[in-house]
N, C-alpha and C positions, 0 to 999 in steps of 0.2 A: 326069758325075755321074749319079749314077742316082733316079729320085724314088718316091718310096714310095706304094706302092697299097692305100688301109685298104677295110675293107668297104661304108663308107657311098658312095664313088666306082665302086663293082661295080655295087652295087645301083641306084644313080641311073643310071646307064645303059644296065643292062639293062631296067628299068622302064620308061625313061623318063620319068622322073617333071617335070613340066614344065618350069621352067627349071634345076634344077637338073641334068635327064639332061642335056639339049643341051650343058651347059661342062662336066659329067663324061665325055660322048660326046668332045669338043675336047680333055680332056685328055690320053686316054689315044690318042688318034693325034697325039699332040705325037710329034717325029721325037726319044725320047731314050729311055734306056735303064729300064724299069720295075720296080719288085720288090715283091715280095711275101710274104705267108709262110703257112706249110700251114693253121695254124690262122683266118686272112683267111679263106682260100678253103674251110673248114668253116664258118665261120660266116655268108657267103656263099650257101653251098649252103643252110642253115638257114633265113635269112630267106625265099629263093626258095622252102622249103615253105609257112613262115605265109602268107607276103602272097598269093603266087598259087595257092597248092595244086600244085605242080608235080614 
């Protein structure tokens, strides 16, 4: 079964955001099959300009 990856579980773990990064971190090296979709990973790259200027 593959499980679906929204923006806000990107985000928490690339931030780190306290306890939320650490089970977004847990989730996504869970051993199972991931997915996603192009406009996620735009909106994604979006947030990473506001919140950090990057």
């Amino acid at each position: 079964m593959k499980l679906f990856v929204d923006t806000n579980l990107l985000v928490a773990a690339t931030l780190d955001e306290d306890e939320r990064g650490e089970m977004a971190t847990k989730f996504l090296n869970l051993d199972r099959e991931l997915a996603t979709t192009i406009l996620n990973l735009m909106e994604f790259r979006t947030v990473l300009t506001k919140k950090k200027q990057l």
